[in-house]
LOMI-383619 format. One record per residue (C-alpha): y, z negated, x negated. Coordinates in nm, 3 decimals. Layout:
N
R     north        up      east
R         Y         Z         X
...
This chain:
321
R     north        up      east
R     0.320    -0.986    -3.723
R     0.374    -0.675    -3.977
R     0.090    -0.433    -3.982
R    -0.045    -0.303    -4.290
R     0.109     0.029    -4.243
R     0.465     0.037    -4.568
R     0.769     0.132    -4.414
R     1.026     0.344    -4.557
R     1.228     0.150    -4.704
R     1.006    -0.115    -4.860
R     0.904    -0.122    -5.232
R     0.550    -0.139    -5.312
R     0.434    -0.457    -5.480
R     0.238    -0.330    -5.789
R    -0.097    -0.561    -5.905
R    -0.341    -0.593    -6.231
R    -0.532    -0.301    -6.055
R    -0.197    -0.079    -5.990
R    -0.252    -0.086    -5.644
R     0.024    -0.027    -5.401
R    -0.049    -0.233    -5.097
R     0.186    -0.252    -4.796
R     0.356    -0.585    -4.829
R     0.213    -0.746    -4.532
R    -0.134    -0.700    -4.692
R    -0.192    -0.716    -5.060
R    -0.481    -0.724    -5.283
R    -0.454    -0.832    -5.688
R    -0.765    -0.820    -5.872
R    -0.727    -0.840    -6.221
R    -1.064    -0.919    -6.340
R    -1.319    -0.732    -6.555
R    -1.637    -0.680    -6.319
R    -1.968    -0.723    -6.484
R    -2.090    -0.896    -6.814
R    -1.913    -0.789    -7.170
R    -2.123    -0.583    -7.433
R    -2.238    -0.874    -7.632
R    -2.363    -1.098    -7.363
R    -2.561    -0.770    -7.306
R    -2.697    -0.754    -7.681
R    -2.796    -1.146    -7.657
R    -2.999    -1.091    -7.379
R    -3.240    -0.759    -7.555
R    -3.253    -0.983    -7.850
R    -3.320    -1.281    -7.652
R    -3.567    -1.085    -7.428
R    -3.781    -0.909    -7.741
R    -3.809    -1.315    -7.938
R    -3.917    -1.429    -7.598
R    -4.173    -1.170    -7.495
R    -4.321    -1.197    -7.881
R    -4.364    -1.551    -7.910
R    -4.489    -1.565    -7.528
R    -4.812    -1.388    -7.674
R    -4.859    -1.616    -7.956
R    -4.831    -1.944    -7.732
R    -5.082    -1.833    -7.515
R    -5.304    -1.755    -7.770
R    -5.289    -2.053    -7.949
R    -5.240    -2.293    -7.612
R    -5.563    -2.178    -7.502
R    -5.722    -2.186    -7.862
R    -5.619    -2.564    -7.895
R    -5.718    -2.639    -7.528
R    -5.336    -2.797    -7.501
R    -5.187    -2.776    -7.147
R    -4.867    -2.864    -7.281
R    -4.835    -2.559    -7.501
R    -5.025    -2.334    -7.164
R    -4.741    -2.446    -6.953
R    -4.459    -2.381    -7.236
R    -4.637    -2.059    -7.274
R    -4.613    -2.048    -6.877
R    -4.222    -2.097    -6.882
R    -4.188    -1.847    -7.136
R    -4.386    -1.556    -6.922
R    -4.071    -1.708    -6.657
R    -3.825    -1.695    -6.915
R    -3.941    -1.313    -6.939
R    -3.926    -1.239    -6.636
R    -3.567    -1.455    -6.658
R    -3.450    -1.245    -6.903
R    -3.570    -0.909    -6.757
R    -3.402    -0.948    -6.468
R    -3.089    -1.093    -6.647
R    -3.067    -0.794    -6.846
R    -3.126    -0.539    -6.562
R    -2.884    -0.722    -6.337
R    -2.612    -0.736    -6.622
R    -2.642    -0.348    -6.641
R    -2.638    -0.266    -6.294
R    -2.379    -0.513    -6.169
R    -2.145    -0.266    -6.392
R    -2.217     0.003    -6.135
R    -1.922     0.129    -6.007
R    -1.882     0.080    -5.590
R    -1.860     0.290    -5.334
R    -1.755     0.362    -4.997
R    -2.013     0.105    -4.828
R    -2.031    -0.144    -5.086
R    -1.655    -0.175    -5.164
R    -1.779    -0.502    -5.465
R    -2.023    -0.274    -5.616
R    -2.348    -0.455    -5.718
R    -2.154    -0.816    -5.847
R    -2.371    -1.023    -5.594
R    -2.701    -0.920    -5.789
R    -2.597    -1.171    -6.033
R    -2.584    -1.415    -5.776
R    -2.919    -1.304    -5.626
R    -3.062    -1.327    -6.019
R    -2.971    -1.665    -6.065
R    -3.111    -1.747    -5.739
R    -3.399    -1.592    -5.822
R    -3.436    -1.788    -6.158
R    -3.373    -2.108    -6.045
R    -3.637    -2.070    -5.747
R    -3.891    -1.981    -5.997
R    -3.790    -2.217    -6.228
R    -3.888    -2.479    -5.927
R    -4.227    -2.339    -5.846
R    -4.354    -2.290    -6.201
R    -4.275    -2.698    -6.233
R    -4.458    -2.814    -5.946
R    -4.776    -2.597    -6.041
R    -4.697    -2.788    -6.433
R    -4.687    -3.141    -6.208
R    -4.996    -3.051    -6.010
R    -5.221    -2.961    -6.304
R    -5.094    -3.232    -6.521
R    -5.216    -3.461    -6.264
R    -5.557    -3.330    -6.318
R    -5.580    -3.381    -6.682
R    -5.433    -3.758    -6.647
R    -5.749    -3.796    -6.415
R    -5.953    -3.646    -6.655
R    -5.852    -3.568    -7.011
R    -5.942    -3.302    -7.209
R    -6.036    -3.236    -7.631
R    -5.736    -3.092    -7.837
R    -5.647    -2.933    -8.139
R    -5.371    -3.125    -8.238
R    -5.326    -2.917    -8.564
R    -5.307    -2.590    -8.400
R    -5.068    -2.683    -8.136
R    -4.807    -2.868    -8.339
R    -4.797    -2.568    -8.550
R    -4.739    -2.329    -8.210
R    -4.497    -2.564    -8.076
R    -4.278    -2.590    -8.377
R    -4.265    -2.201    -8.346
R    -4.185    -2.205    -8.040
R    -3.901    -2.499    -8.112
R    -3.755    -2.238    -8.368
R    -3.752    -1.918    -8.127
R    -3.603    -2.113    -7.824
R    -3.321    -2.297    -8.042
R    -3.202    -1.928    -8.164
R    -3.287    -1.788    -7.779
R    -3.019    -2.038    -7.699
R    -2.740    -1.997    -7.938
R    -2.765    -1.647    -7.825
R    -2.720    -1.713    -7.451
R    -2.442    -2.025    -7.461
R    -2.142    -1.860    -7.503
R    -2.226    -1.703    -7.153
R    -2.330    -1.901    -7.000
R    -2.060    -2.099    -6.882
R    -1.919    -1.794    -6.761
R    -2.218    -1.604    -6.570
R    -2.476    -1.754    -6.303
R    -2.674    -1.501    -6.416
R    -2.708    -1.589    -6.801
R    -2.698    -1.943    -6.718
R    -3.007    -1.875    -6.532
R    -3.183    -1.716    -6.786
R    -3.020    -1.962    -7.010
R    -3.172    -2.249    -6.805
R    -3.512    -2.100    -6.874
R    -3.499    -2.110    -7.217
R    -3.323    -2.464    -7.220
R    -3.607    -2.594    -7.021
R    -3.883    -2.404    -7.262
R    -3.705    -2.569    -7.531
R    -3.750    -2.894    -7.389
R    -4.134    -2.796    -7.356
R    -4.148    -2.719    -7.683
R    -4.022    -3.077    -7.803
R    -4.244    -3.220    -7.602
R    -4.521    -3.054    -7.725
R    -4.467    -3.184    -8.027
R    -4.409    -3.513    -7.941
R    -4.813    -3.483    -7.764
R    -4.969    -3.377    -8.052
R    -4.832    -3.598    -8.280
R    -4.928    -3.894    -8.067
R    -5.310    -3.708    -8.038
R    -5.370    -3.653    -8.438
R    -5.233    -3.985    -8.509
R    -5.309    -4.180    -8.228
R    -5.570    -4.010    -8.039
R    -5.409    -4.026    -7.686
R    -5.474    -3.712    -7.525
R    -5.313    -3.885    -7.218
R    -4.975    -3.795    -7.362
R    -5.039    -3.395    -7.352
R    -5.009    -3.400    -6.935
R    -4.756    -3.710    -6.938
R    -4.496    -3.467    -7.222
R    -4.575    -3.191    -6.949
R    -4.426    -3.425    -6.643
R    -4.157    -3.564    -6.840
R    -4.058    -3.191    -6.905
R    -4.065    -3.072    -6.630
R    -3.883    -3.351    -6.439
R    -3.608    -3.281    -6.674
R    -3.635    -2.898    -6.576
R    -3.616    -2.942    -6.201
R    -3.280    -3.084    -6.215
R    -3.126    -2.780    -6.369
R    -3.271    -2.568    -6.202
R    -3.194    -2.775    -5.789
R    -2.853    -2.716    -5.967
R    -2.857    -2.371    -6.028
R    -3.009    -2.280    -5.657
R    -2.778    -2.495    -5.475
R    -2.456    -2.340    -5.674
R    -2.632    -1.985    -5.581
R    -2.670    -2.081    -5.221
R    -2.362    -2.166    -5.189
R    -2.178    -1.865    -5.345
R    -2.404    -1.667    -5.133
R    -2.247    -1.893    -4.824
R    -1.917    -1.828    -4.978
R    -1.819    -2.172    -5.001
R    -1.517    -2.283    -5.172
R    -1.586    -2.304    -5.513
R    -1.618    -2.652    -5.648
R    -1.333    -2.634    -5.900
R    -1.083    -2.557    -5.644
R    -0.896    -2.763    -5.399
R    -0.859    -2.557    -5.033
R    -0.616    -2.795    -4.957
R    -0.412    -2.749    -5.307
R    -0.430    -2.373    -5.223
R    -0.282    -2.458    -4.912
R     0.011    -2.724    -5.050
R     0.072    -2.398    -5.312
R     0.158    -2.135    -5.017
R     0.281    -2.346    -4.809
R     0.575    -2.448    -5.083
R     0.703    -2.082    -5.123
R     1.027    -2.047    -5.047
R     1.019    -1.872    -4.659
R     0.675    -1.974    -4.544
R     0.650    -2.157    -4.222
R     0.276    -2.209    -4.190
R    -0.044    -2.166    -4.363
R    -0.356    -2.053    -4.166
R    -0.666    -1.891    -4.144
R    -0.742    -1.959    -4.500
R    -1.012    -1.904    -4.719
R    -1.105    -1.895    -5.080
R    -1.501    -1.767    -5.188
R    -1.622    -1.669    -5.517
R    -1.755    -1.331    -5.529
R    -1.906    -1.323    -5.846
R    -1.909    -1.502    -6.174
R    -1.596    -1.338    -6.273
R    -1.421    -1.346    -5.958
R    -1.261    -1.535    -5.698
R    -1.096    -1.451    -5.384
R    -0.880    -1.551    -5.136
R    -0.751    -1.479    -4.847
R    -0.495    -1.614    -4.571
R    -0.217    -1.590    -4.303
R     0.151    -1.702    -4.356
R     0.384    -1.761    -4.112
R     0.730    -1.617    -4.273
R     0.985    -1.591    -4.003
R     1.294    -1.355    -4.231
R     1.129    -1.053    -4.248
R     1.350    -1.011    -4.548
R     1.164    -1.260    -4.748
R     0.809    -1.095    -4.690
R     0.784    -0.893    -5.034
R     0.932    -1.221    -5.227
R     0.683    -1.432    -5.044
R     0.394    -1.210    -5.156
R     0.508    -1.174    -5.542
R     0.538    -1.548    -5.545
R     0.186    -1.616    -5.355
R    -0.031    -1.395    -5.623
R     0.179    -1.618    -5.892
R     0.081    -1.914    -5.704
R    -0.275    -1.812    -5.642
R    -0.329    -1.691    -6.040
R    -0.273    -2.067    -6.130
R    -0.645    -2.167    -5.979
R    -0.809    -1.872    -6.143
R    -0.762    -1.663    -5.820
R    -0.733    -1.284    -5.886
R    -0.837    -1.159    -5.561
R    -0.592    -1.197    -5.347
R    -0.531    -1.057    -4.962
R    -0.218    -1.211    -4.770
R    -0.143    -1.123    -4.413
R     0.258    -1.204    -4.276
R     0.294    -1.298    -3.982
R     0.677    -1.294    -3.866
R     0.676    -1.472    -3.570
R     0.676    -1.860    -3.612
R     0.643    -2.129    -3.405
R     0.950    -2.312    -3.208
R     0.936    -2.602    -3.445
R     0.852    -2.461    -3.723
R     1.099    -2.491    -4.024
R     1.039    -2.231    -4.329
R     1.033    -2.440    -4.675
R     1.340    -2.386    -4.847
């Protein structure tokens, strides 16, 4: 096995980072840590539309006696808190690290969405609960009143939205806070959907049954959201990647023996790492072998990258040629 220690007459493999590891053990991380600018702008402006509108839903929720608009209003006060934390987290994620935590702050994002999704969970079964009340025993509304709040509300989540997709296929933590304002969306339409059937119809049994259906559709999102968090936390393999196509991509190197000892975890939105032993018995081969394993490993999205050779192989064990 080499050690981590260069000898003298061994050239330094360079990576996106210009690091100079020793070739037994090499790191390439050429990612950007923490959210861009812009997703940073989309959250303030999706923060101060949230936190105004918040106000006038309670307002006119508890004017219009509508427990559809009181628990829209009540996903918005989430989606504050949602976005609050979003924002904070996207700012001091960019911390830089230090000599204890060597990843900085990235896992706060991780913890946010977490976070989110929990919350996201409890505010729906409180919805659930006190919709069940008002099926057993409906209450007056002011249909007028809270189709006019709900449309507003419609309007201010569809921009909130727009401003939060673009990341949020790229950050657990804006697709938390993304979730949010999905799901008040959702409350919104269905809202609407109660009131109309109350000033035409006069069912005030579909005010608690819009709540349900929205928040049924909420729950799923956000199980989703918890369980991916939960399992980045566990450092599972993430679910786009194949462990044993990592594996089948080492192992085919030219001069690797074996594969072992491997894992592959996602640290953060943004990054993924891996890690493993290989069996290369020509010690000659070792700095081709680790060129051509961060080439390998760059193909699944895998930046991170730690390798450590191991020179002595096994009696029957042929290198791949």
């Amino acid at each position: 096995m080499t050690s981590g220690a260069a000898k003298a007459d061994c050239a330094p493999l360079a990576n996106g980072l210009g690091h100079t590891p020793a070739p037994a053990h090499t790191h390439a991380d050429g990612t950007t840590h923490g959210p861009h600018g812009a997703g940073t702008r989309a959250l303030t402006w999706a923060l101060a539309l949230t936190l105004g509108f918040f106000f006038a839903e309670v307002i006119g929720g508890w004017i219009a006696n509508s427990l559809a608009l009181l628990a829209d209003a009540g996903h918005m006060l989430t989606d504050v808190g949602a976005l609050a934390l979003s924002l904070f987290v996207a700012w001091f994620s960019r911390q830089p690290s230090t000599a204890r935590k060597t990843f900085g702050y990235l896992r706060w994002e991780i913890l946010a969405a977490f976070i989110n999704g929990a919350l996201l969970l409890v505010v729906s079964a409180g919805i659930v609960w006190e919709a069940i009340g008002r099926l057993r025993h409906p209450e007056p509304l002011q249909s007028g009143l809270m189709l006019v709040v709900a449309a507003g509300g419609l309007i201010v989540n569809i921009v909130v939205a727009r401003l939060l997709h673009g990341g949020a296929s790229n950050s657990l933590n804006v697709r938390g806070a993304y979730l949010h304002v999905l799901s008040d969306l959702l409350g919104s339409v269905a809202a609407i959907v109660a009131g109309l059937a109350v000033r035409y119809k006069g069912w005030t049994i579909a005010d608690p049954v819009a709540s349900i259906v929205m928040t049924l559709l909420i729950v799923r999102g956000a199980w989703s959201l918890v369980r991916e968090s939960v399992d980045v936390l566990l450092e599972a393999v993430p679910p786009h990647i194949s462990l044993d196509a990592v594996r089948t991509a080492i192992g085919i190197v030219p001069g690797v023996c074996s594969v072992h000892d491997l894992h592959v975890w996602t640290v953060a939105s943004d990054m993924v790492a891996m890690s493993a032993h290989v069996v290369v018995p020509d010690r000659a081969q070792h700095q081709d072998v680790l060129q051509a394993v961060n080439v390998a490993m760059a193909r699944f999205g895998i930046h991170h990258v730690t390798v450590q050779i191991e020179g002595t192989a096994l009696a029957d064990c042929v290198p791949h040629r």
